[in-house]
BADREN-756703 format. One line per field, with one value per residue (C-alpha): x, y, z; residue in one letter. Coordinates in steps of 0.1 Angstrom, whole numbers, plus 5000, padded with zeros to 4 digits. Each point is the difference from the previous one (the first is absolute). Last residue first. Layout:
BEGIN
xx <- X, ... $
yy <- Y, ... $
zz <- Z, ... $
aa <- A, ... $
// end
This chain:
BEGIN
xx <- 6328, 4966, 4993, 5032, 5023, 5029, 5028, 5023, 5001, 4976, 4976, 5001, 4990, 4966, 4991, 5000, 4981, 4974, 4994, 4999, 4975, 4976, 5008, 4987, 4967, 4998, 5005, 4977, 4972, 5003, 4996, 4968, 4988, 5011, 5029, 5008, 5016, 5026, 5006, 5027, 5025, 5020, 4994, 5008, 5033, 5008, 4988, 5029, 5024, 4993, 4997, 5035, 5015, 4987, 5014, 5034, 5002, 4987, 5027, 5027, 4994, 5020, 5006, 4988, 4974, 4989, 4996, 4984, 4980, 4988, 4996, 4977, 4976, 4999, 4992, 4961, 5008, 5021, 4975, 4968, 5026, 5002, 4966, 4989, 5022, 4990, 4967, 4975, 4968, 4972, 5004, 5009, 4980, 5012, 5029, 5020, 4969, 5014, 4998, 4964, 4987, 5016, 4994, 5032, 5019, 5021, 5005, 5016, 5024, 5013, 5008, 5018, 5019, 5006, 5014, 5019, 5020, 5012, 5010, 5012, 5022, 5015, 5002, 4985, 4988, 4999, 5038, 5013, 5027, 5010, 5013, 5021, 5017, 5016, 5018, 4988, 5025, 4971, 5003, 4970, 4975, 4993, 4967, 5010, 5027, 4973, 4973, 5016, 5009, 4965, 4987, 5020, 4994, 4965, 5001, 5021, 4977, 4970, 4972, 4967, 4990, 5031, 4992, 5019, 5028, 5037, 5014, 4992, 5011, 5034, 5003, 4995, 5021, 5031, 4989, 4994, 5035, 5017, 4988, 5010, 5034, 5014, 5036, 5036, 5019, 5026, 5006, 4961, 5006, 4968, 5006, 4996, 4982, 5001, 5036, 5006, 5013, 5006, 4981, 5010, 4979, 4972, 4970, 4986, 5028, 4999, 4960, 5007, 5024, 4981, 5006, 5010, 4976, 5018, 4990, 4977, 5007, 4971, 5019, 4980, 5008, 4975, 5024, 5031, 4969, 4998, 5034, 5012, 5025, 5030, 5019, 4958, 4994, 5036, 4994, 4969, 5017, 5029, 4971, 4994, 5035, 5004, 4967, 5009, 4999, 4968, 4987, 4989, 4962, 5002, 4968, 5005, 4974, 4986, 5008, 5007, 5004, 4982, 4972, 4983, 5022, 5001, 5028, 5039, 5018, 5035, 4991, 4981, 4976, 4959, 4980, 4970, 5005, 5017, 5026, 4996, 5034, 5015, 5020, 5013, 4993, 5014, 4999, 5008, 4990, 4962, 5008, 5005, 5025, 5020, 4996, 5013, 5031, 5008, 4998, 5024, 5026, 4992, 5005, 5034, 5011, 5035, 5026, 5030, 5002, 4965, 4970, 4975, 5020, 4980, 5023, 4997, 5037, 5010, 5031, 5000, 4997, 4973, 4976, 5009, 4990, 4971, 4988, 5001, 4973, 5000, 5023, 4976, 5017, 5018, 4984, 5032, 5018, 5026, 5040, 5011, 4978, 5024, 5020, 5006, 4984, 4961, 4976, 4972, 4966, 4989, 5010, 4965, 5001, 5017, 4969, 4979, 5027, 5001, 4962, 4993, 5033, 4982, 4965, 5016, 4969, 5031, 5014, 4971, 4985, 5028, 4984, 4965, 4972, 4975, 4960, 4962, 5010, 4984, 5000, 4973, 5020, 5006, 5005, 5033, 5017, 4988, 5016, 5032, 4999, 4996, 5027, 5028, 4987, 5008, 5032, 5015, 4989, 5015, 5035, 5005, 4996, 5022, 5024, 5007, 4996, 4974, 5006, 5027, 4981, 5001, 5034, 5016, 4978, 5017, 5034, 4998, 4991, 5024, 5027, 4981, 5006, 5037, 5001, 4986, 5002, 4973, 4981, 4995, 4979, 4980, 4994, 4985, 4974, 4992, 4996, 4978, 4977, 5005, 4989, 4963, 4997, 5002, 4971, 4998, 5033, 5017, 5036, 5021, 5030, 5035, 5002, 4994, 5031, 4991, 5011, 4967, 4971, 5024, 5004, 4965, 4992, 5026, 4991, 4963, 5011, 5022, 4973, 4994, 4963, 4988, 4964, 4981, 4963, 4976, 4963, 4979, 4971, 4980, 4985, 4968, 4998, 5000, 5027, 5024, 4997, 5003, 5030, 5012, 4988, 5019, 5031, 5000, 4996, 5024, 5026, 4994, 5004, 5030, 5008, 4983, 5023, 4999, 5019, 5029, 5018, 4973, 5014, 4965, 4977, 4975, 4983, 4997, 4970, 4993, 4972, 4982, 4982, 4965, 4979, 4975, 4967, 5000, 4972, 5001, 4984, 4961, 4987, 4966, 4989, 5027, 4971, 4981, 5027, 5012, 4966, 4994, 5034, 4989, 5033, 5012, 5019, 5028, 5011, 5031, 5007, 5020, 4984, 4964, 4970, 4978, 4978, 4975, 4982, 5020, 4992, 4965, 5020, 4982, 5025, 5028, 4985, 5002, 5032, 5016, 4989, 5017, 5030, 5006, 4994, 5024, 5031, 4996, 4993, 5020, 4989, 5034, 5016, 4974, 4995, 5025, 4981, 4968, 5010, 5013, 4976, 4987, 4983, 4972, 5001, 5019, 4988, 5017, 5034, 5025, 4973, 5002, 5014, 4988, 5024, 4989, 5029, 5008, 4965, 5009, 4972, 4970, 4994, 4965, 5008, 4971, 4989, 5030, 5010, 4976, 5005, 5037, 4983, 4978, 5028, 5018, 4977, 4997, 5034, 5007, 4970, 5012, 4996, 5029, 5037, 5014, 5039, 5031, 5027, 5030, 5034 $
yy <- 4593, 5020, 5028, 5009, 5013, 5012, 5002, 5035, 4981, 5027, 4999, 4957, 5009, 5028, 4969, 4977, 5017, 5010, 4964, 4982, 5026, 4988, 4969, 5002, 5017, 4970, 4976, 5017, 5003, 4964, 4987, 5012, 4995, 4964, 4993, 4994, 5031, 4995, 4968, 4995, 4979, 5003, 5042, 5001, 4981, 5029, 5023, 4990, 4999, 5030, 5014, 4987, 5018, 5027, 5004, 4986, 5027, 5027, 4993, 5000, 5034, 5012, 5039, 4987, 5023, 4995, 4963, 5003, 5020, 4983, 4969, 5016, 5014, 4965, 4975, 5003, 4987, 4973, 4991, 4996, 4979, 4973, 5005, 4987, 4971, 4990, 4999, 5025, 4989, 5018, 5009, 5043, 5029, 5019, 5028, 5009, 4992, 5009, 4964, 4993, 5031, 4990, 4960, 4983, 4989, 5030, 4997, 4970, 5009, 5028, 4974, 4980, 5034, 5005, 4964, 4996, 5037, 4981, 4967, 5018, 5022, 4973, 4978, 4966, 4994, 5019, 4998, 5031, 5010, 4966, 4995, 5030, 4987, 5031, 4989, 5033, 5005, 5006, 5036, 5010, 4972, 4980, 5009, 5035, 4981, 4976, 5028, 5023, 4970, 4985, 5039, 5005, 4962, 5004, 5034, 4985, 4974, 5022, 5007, 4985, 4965, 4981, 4963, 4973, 5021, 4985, 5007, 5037, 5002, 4982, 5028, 5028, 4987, 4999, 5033, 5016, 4987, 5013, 5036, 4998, 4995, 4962, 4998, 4998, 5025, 4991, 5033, 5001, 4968, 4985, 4975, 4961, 4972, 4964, 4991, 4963, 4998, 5030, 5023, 5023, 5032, 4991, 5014, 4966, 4989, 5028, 4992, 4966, 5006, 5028, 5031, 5025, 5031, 5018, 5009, 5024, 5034, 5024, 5032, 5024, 5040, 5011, 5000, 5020, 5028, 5000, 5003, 5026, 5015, 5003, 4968, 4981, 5002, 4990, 4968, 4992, 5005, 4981, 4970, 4999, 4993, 4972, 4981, 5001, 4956, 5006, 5010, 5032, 5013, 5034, 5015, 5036, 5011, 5041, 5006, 5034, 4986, 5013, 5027, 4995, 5020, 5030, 5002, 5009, 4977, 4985, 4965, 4981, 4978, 5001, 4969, 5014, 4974, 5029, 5007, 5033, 5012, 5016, 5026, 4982, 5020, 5020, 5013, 4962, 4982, 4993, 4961, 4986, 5031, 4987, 4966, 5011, 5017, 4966, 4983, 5023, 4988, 4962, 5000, 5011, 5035, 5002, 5022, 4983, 4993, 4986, 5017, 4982, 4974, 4978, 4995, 4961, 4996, 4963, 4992, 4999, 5031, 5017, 4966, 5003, 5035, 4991, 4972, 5023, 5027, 5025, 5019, 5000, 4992, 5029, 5015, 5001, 5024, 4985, 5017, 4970, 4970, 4974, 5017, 5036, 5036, 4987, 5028, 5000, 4992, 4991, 5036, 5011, 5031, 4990, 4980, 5028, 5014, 4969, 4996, 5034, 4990, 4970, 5015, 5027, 4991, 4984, 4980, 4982, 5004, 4974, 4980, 4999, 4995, 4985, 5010, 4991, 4963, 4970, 4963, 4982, 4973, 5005, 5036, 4986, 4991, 5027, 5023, 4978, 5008, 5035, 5002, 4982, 5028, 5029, 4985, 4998, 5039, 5008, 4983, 5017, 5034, 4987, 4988, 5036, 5022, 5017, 4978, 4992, 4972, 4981, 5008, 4990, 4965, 5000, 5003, 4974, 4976, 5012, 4984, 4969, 4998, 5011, 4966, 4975, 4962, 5003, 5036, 4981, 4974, 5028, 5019, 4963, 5003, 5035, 4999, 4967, 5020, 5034, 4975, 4993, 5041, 5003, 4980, 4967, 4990, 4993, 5004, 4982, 5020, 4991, 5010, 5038, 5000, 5018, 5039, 5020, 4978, 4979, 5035, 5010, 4967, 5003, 5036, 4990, 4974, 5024, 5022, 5034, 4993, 4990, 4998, 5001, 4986, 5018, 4994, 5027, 4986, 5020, 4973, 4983, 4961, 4996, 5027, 4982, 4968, 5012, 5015, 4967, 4979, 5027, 4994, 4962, 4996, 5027, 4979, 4966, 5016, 5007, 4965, 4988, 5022, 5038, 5004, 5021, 5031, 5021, 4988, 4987, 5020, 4977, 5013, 5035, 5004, 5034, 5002, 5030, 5015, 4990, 4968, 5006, 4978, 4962, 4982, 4962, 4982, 4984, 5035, 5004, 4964, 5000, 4999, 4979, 4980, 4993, 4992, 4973, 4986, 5001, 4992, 4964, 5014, 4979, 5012, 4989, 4993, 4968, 4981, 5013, 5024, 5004, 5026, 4996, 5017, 5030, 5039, 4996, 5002, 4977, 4974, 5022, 5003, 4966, 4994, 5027, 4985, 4969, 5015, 5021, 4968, 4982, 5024, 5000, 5034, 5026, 5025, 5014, 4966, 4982, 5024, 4985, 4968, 5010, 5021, 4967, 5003, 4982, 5003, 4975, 4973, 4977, 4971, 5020, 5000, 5025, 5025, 5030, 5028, 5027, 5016, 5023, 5006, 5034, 5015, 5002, 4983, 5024, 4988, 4993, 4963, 4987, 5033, 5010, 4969, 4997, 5038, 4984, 4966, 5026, 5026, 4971, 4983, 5035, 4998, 4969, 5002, 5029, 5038, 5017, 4999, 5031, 4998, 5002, 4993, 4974, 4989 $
zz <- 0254, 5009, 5019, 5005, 5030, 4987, 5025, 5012, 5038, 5011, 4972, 5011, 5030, 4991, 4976, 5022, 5024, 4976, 4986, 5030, 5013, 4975, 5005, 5036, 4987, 4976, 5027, 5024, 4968, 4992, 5037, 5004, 4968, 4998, 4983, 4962, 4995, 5028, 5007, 5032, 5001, 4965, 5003, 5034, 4994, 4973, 5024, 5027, 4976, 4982, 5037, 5007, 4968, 5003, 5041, 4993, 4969, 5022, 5027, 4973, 4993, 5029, 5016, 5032, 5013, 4962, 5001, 5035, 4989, 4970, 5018, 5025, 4980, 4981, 5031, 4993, 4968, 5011, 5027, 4979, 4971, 5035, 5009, 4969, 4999, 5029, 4993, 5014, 5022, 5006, 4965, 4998, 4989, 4970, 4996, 4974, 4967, 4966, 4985, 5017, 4980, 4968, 5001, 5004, 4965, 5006, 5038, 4991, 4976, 5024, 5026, 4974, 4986, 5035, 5002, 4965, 5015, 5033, 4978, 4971, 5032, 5014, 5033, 4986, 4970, 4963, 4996, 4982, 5027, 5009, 4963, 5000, 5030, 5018, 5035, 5019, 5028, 5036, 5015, 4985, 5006, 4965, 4987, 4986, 4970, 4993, 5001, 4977, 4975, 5001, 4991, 4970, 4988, 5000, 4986, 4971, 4994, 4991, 5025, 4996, 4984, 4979, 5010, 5005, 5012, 5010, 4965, 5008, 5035, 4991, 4974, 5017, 5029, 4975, 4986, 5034, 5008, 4970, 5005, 5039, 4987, 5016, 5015, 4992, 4977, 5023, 5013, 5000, 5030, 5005, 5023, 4990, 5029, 4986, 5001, 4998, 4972, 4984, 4973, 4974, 4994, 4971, 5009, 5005, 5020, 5021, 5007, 5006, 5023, 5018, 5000, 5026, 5018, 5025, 5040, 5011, 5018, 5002, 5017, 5018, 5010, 5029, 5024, 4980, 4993, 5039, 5007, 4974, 5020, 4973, 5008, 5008, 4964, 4993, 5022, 4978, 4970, 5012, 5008, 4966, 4987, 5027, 4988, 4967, 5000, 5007, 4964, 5002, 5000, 5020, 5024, 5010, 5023, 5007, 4966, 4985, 4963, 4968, 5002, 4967, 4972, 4977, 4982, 4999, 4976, 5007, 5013, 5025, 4993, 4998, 4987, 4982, 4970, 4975, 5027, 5021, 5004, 5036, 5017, 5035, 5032, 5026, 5038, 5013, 5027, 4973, 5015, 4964, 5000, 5023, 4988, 4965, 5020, 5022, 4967, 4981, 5031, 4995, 4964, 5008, 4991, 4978, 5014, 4994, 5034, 5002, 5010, 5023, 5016, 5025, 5034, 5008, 4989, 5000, 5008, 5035, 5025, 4976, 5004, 5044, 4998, 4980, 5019, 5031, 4985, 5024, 4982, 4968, 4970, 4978, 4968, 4980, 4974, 4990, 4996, 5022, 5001, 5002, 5029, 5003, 4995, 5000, 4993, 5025, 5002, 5039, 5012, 4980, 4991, 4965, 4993, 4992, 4981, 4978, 5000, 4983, 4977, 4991, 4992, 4976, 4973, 4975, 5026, 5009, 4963, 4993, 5020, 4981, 5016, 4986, 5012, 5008, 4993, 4978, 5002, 4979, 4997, 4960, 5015, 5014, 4967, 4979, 5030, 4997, 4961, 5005, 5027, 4975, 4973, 5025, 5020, 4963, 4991, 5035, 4990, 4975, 5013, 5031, 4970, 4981, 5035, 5021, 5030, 5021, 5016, 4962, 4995, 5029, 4993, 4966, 5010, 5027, 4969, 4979, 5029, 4996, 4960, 5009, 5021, 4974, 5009, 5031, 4987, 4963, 5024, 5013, 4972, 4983, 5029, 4993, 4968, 5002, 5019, 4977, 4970, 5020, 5013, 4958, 4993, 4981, 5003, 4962, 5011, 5018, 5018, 5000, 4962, 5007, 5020, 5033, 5003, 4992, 5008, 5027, 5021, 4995, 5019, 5027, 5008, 5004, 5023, 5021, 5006, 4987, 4984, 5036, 4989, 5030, 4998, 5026, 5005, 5021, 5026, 5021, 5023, 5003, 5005, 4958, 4997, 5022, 4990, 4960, 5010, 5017, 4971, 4974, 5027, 5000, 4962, 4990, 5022, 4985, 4967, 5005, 5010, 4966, 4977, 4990, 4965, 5005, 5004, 5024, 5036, 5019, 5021, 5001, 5033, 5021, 5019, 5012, 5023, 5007, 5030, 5015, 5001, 4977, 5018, 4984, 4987, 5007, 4969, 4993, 5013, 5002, 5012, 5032, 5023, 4982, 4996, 5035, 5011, 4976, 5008, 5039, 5011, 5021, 5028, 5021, 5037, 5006, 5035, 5013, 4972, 4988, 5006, 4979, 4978, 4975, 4969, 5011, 4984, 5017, 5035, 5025, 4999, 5008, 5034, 5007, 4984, 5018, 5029, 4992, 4989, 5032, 5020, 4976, 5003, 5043, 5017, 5012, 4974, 4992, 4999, 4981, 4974, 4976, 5001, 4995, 4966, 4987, 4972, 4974, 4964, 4976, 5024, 5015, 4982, 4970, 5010, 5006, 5009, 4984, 5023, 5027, 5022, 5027, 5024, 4975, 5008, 5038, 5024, 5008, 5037, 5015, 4996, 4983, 4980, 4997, 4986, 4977, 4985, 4989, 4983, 4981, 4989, 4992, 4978, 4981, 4995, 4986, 4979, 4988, 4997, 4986, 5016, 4999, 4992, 5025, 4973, 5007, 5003 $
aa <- X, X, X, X, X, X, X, X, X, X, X, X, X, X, X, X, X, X, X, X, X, X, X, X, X, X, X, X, X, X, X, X, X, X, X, X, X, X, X, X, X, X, X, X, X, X, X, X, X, X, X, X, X, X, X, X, X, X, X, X, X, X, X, X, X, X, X, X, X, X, X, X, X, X, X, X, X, X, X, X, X, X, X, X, X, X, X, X, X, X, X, X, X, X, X, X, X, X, X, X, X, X, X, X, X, X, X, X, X, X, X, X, X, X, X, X, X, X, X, X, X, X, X, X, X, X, X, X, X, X, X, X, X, X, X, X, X, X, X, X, X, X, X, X, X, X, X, X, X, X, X, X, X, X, X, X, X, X, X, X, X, X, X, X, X, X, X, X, X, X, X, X, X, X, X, X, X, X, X, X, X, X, X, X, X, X, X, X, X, X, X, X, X, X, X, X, X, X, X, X, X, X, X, X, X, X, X, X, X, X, X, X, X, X, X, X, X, X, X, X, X, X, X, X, X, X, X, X, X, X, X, X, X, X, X, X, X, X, X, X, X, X, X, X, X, X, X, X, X, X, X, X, X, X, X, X, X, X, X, X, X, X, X, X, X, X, X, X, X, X, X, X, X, X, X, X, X, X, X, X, X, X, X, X, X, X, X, X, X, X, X, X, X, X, X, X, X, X, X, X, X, X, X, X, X, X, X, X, X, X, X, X, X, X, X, X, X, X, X, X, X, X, X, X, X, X, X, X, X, X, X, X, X, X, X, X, X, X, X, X, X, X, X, X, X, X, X, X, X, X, X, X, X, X, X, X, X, X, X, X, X, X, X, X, X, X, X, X, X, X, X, X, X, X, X, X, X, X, X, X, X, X, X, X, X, X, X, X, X, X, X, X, X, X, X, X, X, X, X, X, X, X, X, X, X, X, X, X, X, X, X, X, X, X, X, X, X, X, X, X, X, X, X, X, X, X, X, X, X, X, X, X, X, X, X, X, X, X, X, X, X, X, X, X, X, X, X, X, X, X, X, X, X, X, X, X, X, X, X, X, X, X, X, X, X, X, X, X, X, X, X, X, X, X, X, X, X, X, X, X, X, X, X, X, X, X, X, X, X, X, X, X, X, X, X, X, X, X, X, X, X, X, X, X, X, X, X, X, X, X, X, X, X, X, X, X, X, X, X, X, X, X, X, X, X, X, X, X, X, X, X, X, X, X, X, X, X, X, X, X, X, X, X, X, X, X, X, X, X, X, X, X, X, X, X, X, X, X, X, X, X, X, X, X, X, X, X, X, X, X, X, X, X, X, X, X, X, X, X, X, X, X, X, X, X, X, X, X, X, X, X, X, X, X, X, X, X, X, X, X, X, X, X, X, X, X, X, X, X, X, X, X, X, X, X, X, X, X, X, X, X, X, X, X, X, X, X, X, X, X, X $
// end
């Protein structure tokens, strides 16, 4: 899974276009680009970067590794890019970089710039059922897919932000079912907003459904309802979706997350998009209306017949055959899916009417208005939880059903796995803990988990009573951006054991300890005298510490970490890299003086902080983090 994007000048790429021109110069032969790799040395006595490119041209020159590397060396030497050149091992050739060089040349721009790249993107994240208060794991997912459109954006691509709102869902159903039919005295009272009450009405719905059976019965009569449409409790229930939505947008904004537009399902049905898809669909011999078995009277989009673990799956018990439209002819969320994506695509000759909201966030609805041109993507990327792997890939294998191959190969699903709490964290919001047990689920069944509101309050708090002193951004902000890059630090497909107190801690892996270091950085250019402060570029010591060289690298390393983040749809890479160059500048910053230096030296370190502060900054936008000034 991945994007081909433009890389933008680097020192990466620069040194390759230098170690490449080398070789033809000593071998007569242009080697292939993709032999050339160029990385940061493991450790420092090795030099600043390395390459192996000696060794993988020692079959198609004919010649042994180290004899290419030596004369590499020797004309490496010579290039005013390299301070020095050697060669080491079986055939590495290490390069220690001009630094001085480097920025100078790089003095214009402290950040990559990035060309347009062409096309749209729809990224599609959030997306969560509209009858309750959003919790932590949900957030997890609005996290990951606002990093991945802000990715995307920052290296150049069309970007539009999707959230669906499947207001016909069975969860909705549930939780209009327990306003209307629950006994009032099951439910507390006194929630502070109404999307809190419809949590614990959903939870105490789901206990009445265990001992009740009519109440569960009501139930399926609501959700008929609802995708009927037009009708006493669908009317309802669209008032109810609207206030739960306003409070999950509240929610989200508090992380700066935003989209370009909500869709709506119901607005699925309502534009004709499913019954566009259901004919479309009806030329394919792969969907098919089952006459017998446990599927008779569905409609279902049948597994490829090349695919033998299907066959063997529909042999058994289990039926690997995705049903679209049930006997009773409700859709699955899966079949208004496959018509959403359609249109995502711009496969289908219609289009939603929409409402522009107060904040400039378009949605679908009943009005007809002028609008931005919305969907026609050239790549579909979705945010879903991993464990809906299966539903995606039917959307995919409809794509293909109806001879939408290349629209099916450029469709994406992020999977990553689910956030849990910790047993101090359970405890602490009171759910009962065992002996023995330190890992607890969030069930919402259950009424079991932690509401993104109460988190940022919890965190809040810790960040407040953590503070000595009260300079910059407010608490909240702190806490806001310490939660995104806890749950973005952790790699995607890694269970998040939530400890509330990890998240605030001001050492280690976090974000205080990422966001104290720019605001550090920032500090120091501050106190620095003005001209000296806004200095990128200034001639280097003859010779650099360690630790300098180490931040030098990092920086020069950024172009590449942001496209290899973006190739790879993954935030986490930008975390791992912030967080190792706060490291890394932090121990610059205990070994190395800075203001009291020489001049020499001062102005290098400066210009090096000065870059600090700039790349930092452009990571920590991408990870949805403040980066202040001061802290």
């Amino acid at each position: 899974m991945s994007m081909s994007i433009s890389s933008p000048v680097s020192l990466s790429t620069l040194l390759k276009a230098r170690i490449g021109a080398a070789v033809e110069t000593l071998f007569a032969q242009p080697p292939d680009p993709n032999v050339i790799v160029v990385e940061p040395a493991a450790r420092p006595e090795f030099g600043d970067v390395t390459t192996n490119v000696a060794m993988r041209l020692a079959r198609p020159l004919g010649r042994p590794p180290r004899d290419i590397a030596e004369a590499l060396s020797q004309q490496l030497a010579q290039d005013p890019w390299i301070r020095r050149a050697d060669a080491a091992g079986p055939g590495y050739v290490n390069l220690d970089i001009a630094w001085d060089v480097w920025m100078q040349a790089e003095g214009r721009e402290l950040l990559p710039i990035f060309p347009p790249q062409g096309g749209k993107v729809i990224v599609e994240h959030t997306s969560i059922n509209p009858n309750k208060a959003a919790h932590v794991g949900h957030l997890r997912n609005a996290c990951i897919g606002d990093s991945v459109a802000r990715l995307l954006r920052r290296t150049g691509q069309l970007v539009e932000v999707h959230n669906y709102i499947d207001d016909l869902g069975r969860q909705v159903a549930d939780t209009v079912t327990g306003l209307l039919y629950l006994d009032p005295g099951t439910v507390a009272t006194g929630q502070p907003r109404f999307c809190d009450f419809c949590w614990d009405v959903y939870a105490a719905l789901h206990q009445g459904y265990q001992s009740n059976p009519s109440l569960k019965a009501q139930g399926d009569q609501t959700l008929h309802e609802l995708e009927a449409g037009d009708n006493r409790i669908a009317w309802m229930a669209e008032a109810f979706v609207q206030q739960i939505l306003e409070d999950q947008l509240r929610d989200m904004a508090r992380f700066g997350i935003r989209y370009d537009l909500l869709v709506h399902e119901s607005d699925i049905l309502r534009a004709g998009l499913w019954e566009t898809a259901f004919s479309r669909l009806q030329g394919s011999s792969r969907f098919v209306r089952e006459t017998d078995g446990p599927q008779a009277g569905c409609w279902v989009l049948r597994a490829r017949e090349d695919d033998e673990d299907a066959a063997e799956e529909r042999d058994g018990a289990h039926m690997p055959d995705k049903v679209l439209v049930r006997s009773n002819g409700l859709l699955t969320y899966t079949a208004k899916d496959i018509a959403y994506h359609l249109w995502k695509f711009g496969l289908l000759p219609l289009d939603f009417r929409y409402h522009l909201r107060g904040d400039g966030l378009y949605s679908t609805g009943r009005e007809i208005l002028e609008h931005p041109a919305l969907g026609g993507a050239n790549t579909v990327i979705n945010v879903i939880d991993r464990r809906q792997s299966y539903p995606q890939e039917m959307v995919q294998e409809a794509l293909q059903a109806v001879g939408f191959e290349e629209a099916a190969r450029n469709l994406h699903h992020i999977g990553y796995a689910v956030v849990s709490l910790s047993r101090r964290t359970a405890a602490h919001l009171g759910v009962p803990v065992e002996e023995g047990r330190d890992v607890y689920p969030m069930a919402g069944r259950q009424g079991i988990g932690i509401k993104i509101a109460d988190l940022l309050a919890l965190v809040a708090e810790a960040v407040e009573s953590a503070r000595s002193r009260k300079e910059g951004i407010g608490s909240e902000a702190i806490a806001s951006g310490a939660i995104r890059y806890y749950l973005l630090r952790h790699n995607l497909q890694t269970d998040i054991v939530l400890d509330t107190d990890s998240v605030a801690d001001i050492h280690g892996n976090t974000g205080p300890y990422v966001m104290y270091t720019h605001a550090r950085a920032a500090g120091i250019l501050r106190r620095a005298d003005p001209t000296e402060a806004e200095a990128v570029a200034a001639p280097a010591p003859a010779i650099l510490d360690p630790w300098e060289r180490m931040v030098a690298i990092s920086l020069a390393w950024w172009p590449d970490v942001l496209v290899e983040a973006a190739r790879a749809y993954n935030p986490t890479v930008i975390a791992t890299y912030v967080h190792e160059l706060a490291e890394r500048f932090n121990r610059f910053y205990e070994e190395c003086p800075i203001l009291r230096a020489g001049d020499t030296e001062r102005r290098f370190r400066l210009a090096l902080v000065r870059r600090v502060v700039a790349v930092m900054a452009d990571g920590l936008d991408l990870l949805g983090v403040p980066a202040p000034d001061a802290m």
